[in-house]
C-alpha positions as CSV (number, residue, x, y, z in Angstrom):
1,X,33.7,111.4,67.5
2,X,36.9,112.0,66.2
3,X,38.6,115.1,64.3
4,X,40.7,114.2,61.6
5,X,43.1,117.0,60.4
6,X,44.4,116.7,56.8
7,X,47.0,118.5,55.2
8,X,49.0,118.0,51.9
9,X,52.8,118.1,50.8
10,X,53.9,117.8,46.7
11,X,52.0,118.9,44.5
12,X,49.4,117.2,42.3
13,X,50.7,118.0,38.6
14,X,52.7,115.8,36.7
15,X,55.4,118.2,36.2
16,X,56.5,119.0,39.8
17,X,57.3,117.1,42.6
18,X,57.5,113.1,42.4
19,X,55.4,112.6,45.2
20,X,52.6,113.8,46.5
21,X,51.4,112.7,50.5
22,X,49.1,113.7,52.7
23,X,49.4,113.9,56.4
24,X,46.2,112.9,58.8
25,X,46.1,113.5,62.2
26,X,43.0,112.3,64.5
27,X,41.8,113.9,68.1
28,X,39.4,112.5,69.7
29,X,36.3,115.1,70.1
30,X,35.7,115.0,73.9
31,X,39.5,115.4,74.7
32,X,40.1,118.1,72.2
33,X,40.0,121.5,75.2
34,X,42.3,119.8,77.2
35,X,44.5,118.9,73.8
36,X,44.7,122.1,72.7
37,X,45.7,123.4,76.2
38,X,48.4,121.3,76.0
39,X,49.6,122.0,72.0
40,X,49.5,125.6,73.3
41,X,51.9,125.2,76.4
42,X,54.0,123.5,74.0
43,X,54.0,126.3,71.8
44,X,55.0,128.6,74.7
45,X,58.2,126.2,74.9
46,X,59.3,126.8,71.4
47,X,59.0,130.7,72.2
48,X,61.0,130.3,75.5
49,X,63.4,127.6,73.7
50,X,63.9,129.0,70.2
51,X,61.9,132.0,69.8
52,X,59.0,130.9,67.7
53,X,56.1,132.9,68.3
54,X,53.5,131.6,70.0
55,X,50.9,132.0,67.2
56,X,53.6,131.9,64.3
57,X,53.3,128.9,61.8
58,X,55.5,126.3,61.6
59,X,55.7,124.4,58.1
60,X,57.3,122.5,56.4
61,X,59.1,124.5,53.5
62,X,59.5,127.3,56.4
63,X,61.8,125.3,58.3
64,X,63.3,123.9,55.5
65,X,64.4,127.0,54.1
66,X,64.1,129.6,56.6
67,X,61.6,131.2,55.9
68,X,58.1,132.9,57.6
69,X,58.7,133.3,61.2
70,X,61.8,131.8,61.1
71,X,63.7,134.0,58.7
72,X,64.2,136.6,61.4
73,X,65.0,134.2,64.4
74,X,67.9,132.8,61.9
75,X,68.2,129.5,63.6
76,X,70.7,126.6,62.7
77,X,69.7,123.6,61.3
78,X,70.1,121.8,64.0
79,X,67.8,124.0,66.4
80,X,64.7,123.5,62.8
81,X,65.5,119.7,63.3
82,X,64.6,120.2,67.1
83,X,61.8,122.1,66.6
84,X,60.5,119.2,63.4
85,X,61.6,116.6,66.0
86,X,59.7,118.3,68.9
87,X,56.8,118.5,66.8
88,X,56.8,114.6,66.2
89,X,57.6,113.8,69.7
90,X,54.6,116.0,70.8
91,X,51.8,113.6,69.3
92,X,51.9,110.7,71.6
93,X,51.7,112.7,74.6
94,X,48.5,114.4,73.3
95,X,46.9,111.0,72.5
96,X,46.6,111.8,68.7
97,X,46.7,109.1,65.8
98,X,48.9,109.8,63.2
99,X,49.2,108.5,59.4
100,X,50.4,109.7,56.1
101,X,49.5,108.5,52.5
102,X,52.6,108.8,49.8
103,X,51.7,108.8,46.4
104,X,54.6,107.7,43.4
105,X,53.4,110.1,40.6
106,X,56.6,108.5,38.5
107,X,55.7,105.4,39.5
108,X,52.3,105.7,38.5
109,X,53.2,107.3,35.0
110,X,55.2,104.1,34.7
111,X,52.5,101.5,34.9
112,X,50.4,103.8,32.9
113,X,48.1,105.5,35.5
114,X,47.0,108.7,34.7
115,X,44.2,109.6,37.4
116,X,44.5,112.4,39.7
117,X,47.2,112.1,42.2
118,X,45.4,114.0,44.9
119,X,42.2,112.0,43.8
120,X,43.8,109.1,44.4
121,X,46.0,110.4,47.8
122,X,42.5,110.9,49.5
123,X,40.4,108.5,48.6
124,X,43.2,106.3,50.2
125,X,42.8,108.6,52.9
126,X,39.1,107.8,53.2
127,X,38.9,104.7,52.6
128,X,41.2,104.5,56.1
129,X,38.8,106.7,57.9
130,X,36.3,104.8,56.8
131,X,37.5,101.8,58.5
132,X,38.9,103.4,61.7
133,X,35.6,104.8,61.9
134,X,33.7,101.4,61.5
135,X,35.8,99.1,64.5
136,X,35.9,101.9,66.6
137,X,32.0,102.7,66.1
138,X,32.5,106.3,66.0
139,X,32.5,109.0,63.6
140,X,35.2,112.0,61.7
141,X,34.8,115.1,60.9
142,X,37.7,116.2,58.2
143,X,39.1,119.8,58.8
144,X,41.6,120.3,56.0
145,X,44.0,123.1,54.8
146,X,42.1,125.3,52.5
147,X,42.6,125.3,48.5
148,X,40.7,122.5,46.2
149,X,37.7,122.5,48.8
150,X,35.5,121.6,45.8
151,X,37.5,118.4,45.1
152,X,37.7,117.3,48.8
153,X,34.2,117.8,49.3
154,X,33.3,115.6,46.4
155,X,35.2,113.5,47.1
156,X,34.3,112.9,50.8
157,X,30.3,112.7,49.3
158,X,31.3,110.1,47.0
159,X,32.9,107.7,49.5
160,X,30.3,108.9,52.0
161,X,27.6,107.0,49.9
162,X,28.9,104.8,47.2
163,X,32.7,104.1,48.1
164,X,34.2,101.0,47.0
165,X,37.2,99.3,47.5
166,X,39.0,96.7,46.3
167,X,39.6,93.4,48.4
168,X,42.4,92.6,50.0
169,X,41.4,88.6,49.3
170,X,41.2,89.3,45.4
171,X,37.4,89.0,45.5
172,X,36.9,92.1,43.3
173,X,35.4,95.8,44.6
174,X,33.4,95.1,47.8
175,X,31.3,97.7,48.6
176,X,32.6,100.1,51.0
177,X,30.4,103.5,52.0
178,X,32.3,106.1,54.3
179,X,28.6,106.4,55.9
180,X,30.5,107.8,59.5
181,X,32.3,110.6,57.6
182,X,30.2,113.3,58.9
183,X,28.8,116.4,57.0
184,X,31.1,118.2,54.6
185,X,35.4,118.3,54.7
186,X,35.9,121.7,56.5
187,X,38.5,123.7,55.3
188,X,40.7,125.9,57.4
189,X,43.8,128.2,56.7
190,X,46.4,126.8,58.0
191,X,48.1,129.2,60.1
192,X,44.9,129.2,62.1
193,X,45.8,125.9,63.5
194,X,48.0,124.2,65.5
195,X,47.0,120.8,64.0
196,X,46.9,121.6,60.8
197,X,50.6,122.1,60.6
198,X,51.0,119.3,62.5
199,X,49.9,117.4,59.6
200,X,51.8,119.5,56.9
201,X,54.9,118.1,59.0
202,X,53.6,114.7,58.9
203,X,52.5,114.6,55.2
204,X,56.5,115.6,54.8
205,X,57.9,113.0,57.0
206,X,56.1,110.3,55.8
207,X,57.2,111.0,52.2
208,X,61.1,111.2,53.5
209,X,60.1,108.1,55.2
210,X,59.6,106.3,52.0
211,X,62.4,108.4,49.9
212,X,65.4,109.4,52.1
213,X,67.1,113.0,51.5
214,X,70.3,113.0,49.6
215,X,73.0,112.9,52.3
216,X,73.9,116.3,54.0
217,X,75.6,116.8,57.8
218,X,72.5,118.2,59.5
219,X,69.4,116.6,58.2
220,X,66.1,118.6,58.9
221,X,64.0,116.1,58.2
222,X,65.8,112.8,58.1
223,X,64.6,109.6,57.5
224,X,63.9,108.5,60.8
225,X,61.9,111.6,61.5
226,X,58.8,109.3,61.0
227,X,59.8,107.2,63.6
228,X,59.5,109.9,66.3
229,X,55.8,109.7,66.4
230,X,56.1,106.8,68.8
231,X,53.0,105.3,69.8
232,X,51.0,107.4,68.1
233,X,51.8,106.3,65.0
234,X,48.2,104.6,63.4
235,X,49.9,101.4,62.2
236,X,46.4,99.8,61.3
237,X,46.2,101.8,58.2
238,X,49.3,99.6,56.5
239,X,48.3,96.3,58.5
240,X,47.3,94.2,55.9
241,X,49.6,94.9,52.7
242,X,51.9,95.9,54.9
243,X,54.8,98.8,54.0
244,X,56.1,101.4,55.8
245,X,54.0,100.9,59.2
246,X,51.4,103.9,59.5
247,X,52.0,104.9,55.4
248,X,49.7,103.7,52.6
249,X,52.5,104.1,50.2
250,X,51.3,103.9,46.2
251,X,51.7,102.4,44.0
């Protein structure tokens, strides 16, 4: 069995950000003690190296302004893109699989699609756990950050039991039930967990992958910060209508 940590970056509304992503990373069940041993010796590097508290949270917006635990260390930009870049580097030595799905809200508005942008974001996002979960013949458990737990959890029961999706052949909807998504999404503050905001730093990367930063002379989170994740990166997900490898990018 595999855990599959979820978190978000954007927001969902039409009036705010012009993307909205999510960030997925996957542990294997069995190897998760020895995992988390090893997230938690790297943590104990950033507080020797930088200062960051061993049980402070590191997000997105925090090292991108300066803010939470990082307002009081008042580290450059270059030492935040260490840290982001650290981060990244981290996830092929633990083993994990890492993807992101980027949704174009403007886009979207263009061709005249008005559904929800989260909706849409995670039933992407299933639809790929669904299939890791059939070649591999395993199962997922989803652990997300907390906030609309309702509409995961409705979600993950409607592609749990009557998911479609549509073929990539042009043969119409073929049906398509997450049936290896275990029990209910579990939803988890974030600052409780080290993987968590691993995935809030994914979610973020893989939208700057797609849609660079304006030019600036230390980037943060550059372009190429995707390309850090190495091996770890879970190209399948993009493998047949290919893209950015390891983002579903939409539309």
């Amino acid at each position: 069995m595999w855990l599959a940590y979820i978190d978000e970056s954007g927001d969902s509304g039409w009036q705010g950000t012009n993307t909205f992503a999510l960030g997925c990373i996957l542990i294997e069940a069995s190897s998760w003690p020895g995992v988390f041993d090893d997230v938690l010796d790297f943590r104990r590097f950033l507080n020797v190296r930088f200062r960051v508290p061993v049980r402070g949270e590191i997000k997105v917006n925090h090292l991108l302004q300066n803010k939470g635990v990082f307002r009081k260390l008042k580290l450059s930009e270059q030492a935040r893109f260490a840290i982001y870049r650290s981060c990244m580097r981290l996830q092929p030595k633990i083993g994990s699989k890492v993807f992101g799905i980027v949704i174009d809200k403007q886009e979207m508005l263009r061709r005249g699609r008005t559904e929800n942008p989260r909706a849409v974001a995670w039933e992407y996002l299933i639809q790929r756990l669904k299939r890791f979960t059939t070649k591999g013949s395993t199962e997922v458990m989803v652990i997300h950050d907390e906030g609309y737990a309702s509409e995961v959890r409705a979600l993950a029961r409607k592609w749990r039991r009557i998911g479609t999706a549509g073929s990539i052949f042009g043969l119409g909807s073929l049906s398509r039930p997450a049936q290896r998504v275990i029990d209910d999404p579990v939803s988890r503050k974030s600052h409780e967990s080290y993987f968590l905001q691993f995935a809030d730093l994914v979610a973020y990367a893989a939208y700057r992958h797609c849609y660079p930063p304006p030019p600036r002379i230390v980037q943060i989170v550059p372009q190429t910060m995707w390309l850090e994740l190495g091996a770890s990166c879970f190209t399948p997900v993009s493998g047949l209508k290919g893209g950015p490898p390891g983002i579903v990018l939409w539309p």
